[in-house]
N, C-alpha and C positions, 0 to 999 in steps of 0.2 A: 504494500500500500504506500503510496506517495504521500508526502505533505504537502499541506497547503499552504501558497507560495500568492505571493499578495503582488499586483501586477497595478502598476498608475502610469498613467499616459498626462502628458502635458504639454504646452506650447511653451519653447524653449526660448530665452534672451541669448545665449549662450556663441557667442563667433563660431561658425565652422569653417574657416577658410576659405575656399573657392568654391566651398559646397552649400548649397540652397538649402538648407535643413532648418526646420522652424518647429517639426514635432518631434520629441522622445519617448521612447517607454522604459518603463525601467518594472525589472519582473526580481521581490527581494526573496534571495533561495538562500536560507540559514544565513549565511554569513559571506555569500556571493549577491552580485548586484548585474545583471545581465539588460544589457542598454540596447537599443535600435533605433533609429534616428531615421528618418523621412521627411520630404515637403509635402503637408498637406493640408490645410484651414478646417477648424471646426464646423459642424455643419449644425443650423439651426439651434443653437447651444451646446452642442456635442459633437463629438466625434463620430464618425461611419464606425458603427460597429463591427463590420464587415473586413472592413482594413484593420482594424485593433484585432482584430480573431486572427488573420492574416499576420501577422506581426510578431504576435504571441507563438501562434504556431509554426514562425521560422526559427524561433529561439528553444523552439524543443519544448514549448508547454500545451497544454490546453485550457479552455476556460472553464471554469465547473462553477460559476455563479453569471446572473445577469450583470453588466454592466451597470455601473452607478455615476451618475452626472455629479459632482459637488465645486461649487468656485472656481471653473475653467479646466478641471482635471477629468480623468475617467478614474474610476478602480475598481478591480475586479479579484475574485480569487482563482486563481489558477494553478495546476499540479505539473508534475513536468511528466510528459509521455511517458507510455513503456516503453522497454527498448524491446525492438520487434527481433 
């Protein structure tokens, strides 16, 4: 059984260089911090859920609760896959 691993999505101030990135997520696993970074504006006071599911599941997790809108962030909890 996996734990549950707490996943927040945000719009970043943060310089990326030459790179256009203005959204991050960050998925917190025990005592690792695992980050993704994208261009993409929130939609109708939220995020595309779609792309956050998307995101989460290129980091090796999944989502196992709804998404939650609070003060410009999402949060979610999410487990990390099995290994197939």
């Amino acid at each position: 059984m996996n734990s549950p691993c707490v996943a927040i999505c945000q719009l970043t101030d943060q310089p990326q260089g030459d790179f256009d990135v203005n959204t991050e997520l960050l998925v917190l696993e025990e005592r690792e911090i695992h980050v993704a970074t994208w261009d993409a504006e929130p939609r109708d006071g939220g995020f595309d859920i779609h792309v956050l599911n998307d995101r989460v599941d290129s980091l090796g997790f999944m989502v196992v609760t709804g998404w939650q809108f609070l003060d410009g962030r999402a949060y979610a909890v999410v487990e990390r896959r099995p290994a197939i």
